[in-house]
N, C-alpha and C positions, 0 to 999 in steps of 0.2 A: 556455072554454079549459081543457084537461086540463095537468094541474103539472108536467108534464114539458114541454109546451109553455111554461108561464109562466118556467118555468125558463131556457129559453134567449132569455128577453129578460130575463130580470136579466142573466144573462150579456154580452148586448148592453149591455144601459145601461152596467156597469161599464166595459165598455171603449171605449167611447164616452166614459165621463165622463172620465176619465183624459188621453184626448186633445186634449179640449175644454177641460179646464183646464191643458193644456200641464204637466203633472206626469211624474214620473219613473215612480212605481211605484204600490204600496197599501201599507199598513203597519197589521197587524191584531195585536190582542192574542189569542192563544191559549190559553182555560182548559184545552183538554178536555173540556167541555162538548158539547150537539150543536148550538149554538149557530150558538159559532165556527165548529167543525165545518164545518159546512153550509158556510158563509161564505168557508172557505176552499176547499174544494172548488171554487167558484162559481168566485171569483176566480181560482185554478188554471187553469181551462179556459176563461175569460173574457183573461186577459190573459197566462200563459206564469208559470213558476216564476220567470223573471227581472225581471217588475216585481211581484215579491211578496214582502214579509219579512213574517214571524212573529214575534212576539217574547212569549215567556213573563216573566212578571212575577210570581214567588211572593212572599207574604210570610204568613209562616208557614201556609204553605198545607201539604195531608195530599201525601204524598209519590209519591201515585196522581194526583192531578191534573198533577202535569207529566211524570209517565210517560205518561198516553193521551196528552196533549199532544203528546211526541215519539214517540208510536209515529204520529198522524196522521200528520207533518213526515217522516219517515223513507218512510214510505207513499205518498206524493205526492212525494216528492223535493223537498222546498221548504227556500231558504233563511230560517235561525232564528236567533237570540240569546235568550238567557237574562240577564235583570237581577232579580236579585234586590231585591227594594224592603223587607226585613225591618228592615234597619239605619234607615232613611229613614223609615220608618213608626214606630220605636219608639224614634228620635231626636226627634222630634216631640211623641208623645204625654208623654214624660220632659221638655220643654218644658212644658206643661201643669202636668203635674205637679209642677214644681218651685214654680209660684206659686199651687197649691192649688186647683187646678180639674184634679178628674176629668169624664173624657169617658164616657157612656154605651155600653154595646155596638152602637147605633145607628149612634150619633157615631164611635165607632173602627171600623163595616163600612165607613161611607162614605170615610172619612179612607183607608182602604184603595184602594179605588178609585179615588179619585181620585190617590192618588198613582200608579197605573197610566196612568192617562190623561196624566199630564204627562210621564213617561217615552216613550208612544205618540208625542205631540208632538214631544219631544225629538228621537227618532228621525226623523221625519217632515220636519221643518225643516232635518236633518242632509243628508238626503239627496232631498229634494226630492219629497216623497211626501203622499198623502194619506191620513188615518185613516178606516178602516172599522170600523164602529159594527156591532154582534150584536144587534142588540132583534130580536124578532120582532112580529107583529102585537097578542100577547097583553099583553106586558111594554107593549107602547107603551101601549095601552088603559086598564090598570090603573097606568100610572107606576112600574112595578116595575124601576125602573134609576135609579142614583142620578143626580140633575141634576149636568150639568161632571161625572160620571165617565163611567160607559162607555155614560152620555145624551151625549155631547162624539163628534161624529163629522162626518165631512166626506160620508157618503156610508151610508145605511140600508138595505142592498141586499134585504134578509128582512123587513122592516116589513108587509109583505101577508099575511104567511106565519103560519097558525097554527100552534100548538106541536104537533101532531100532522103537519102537512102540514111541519113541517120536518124529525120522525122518518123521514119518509117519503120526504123528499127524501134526504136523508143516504144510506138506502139504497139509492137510485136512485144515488149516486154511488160508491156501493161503499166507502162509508164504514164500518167494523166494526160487526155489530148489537148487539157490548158499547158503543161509543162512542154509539152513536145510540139506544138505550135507558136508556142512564146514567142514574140517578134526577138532575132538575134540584136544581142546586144553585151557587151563586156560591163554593162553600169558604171563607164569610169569619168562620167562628166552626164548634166541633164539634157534628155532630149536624144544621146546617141547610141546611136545603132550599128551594125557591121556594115548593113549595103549603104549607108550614107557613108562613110567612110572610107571607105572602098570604090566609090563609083559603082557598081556595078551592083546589080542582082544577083542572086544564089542561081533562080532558077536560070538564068543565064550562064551565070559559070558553071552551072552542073553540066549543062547542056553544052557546053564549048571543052568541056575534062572529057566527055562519054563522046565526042567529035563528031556532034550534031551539029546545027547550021544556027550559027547569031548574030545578028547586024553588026555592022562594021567598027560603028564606035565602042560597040561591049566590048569587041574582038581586039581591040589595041589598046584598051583600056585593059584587060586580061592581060594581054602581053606585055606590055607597059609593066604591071605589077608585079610579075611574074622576072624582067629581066635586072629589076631596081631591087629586088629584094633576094637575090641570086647569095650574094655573103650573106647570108642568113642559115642556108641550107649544107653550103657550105665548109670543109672542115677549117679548121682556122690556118690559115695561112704561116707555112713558114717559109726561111732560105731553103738555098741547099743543104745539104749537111756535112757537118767540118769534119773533111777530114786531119784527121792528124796525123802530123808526122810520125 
């Protein structure tokens, strides 16, 4: 199946799924990334501007990410809100802080996210909607999305999709080649990027997911991420179960 084909059965699923669980809309968190990007475009053409809100979430985010953000939104004509989660996020950490426990930059990226993800919900419950989840095929593999943050989705529509093949979709949607070339990035600290944090390259792990051939450090560096981030994918672990007498 060519991707412009596979394309229009995500499309189909999403709106399929929407009706099946008797829901109102979608409700997607929009970086600017080509992530979301993609994501919303899908859903765009999948389900109509009117079962689709956008919602931008900064918190202390570079002031470039919620500009492509709304140059998408404006582009597509899609309805959006803006909640800023700055306050909420460094109301929190100042909790922490005041009984003598610092959080690591680890611990304050995810604390970020997740505070995004509860706002998504928020919204979503408001108005009777479901959350759509950005991972692509690569981040799922590697674990590269924080667990209950924007791992927390009701619906994975890109999960197939390697980080190349979503560059590519983007442009198939006439999505801008600045947004769909964007160096990856979550903007949750200055300076970082996915493949810095990850070790590894996209076009490496694209190429080691499709079981092309990649030097041996990318290849255990891959599997390394892939076996560390295993309870992520995971459903949550329980006992047996009691029986009773």
């Amino acid at each position: 199946m060519k991707l412009e084909e596979y394309l229009k059965v995500i499309e189909k699923f999403c709106a399929d799924y929407l009706v099946k669980n008797n829901m109102k809309q979608y409700v997607l968190g929009l970086s600017g990334g080509v992530d979301s990007s993609l994501v919303t475009a899908i859903l765009r053409n999948a389900v109509g501007k009117d079962k689709l809100t956008c919602i931008m979430i900064p918190i202390d985010s570079h002031p470039s990410d919620l500009e492509d953000a709304l140059d998408l939104v404006k582009q597509l004509d899609l309805n959006y809100i803006i909640i800023d989660g700055s306050e909420s996020f460094h109301k929190t950490v100042e909790q922490f802080t005041s009984q003598g426990i610092e959080l690591d930059r680890g611990t304050l990226s995810n604390l970020k996210v997740r505070i995004r993800m509860t706002v998504l919900y928020a919204y979503a419950q408001k108005v009777g909607g479901l959350v759509v989840g950005t991972d692509n095929m690569d981040e799922r593999y590697t674990g590269y999305f924080t667990k209950y943050g924007d791992g927390a989705a009701d619906i994975l529509p890109i999960v197939y999709l390697t980080k190349g093949e979503v560059v590519q979709a983007c442009k198939m949607y006439g999505v801008s080649k600045r947004l769909a070339e964007r160096t990856p990035t979550a903007g949750l600290f200055e300076g970082q990027t996915d493949e810095g944090e990850m070790g590894v390259k996209y076009a490496d792990l694209d190429r080691y997911l499709l079981g092309g051939e990649i030097d041996e450090t990318s290849r255990a560096r891959i599997e390394h991420l892939h076996r560390i981030s295993e309870h992520k994918r995971a459903p949550i672990p329980t006992p047996e179960e009691f029986k009773r007498d």
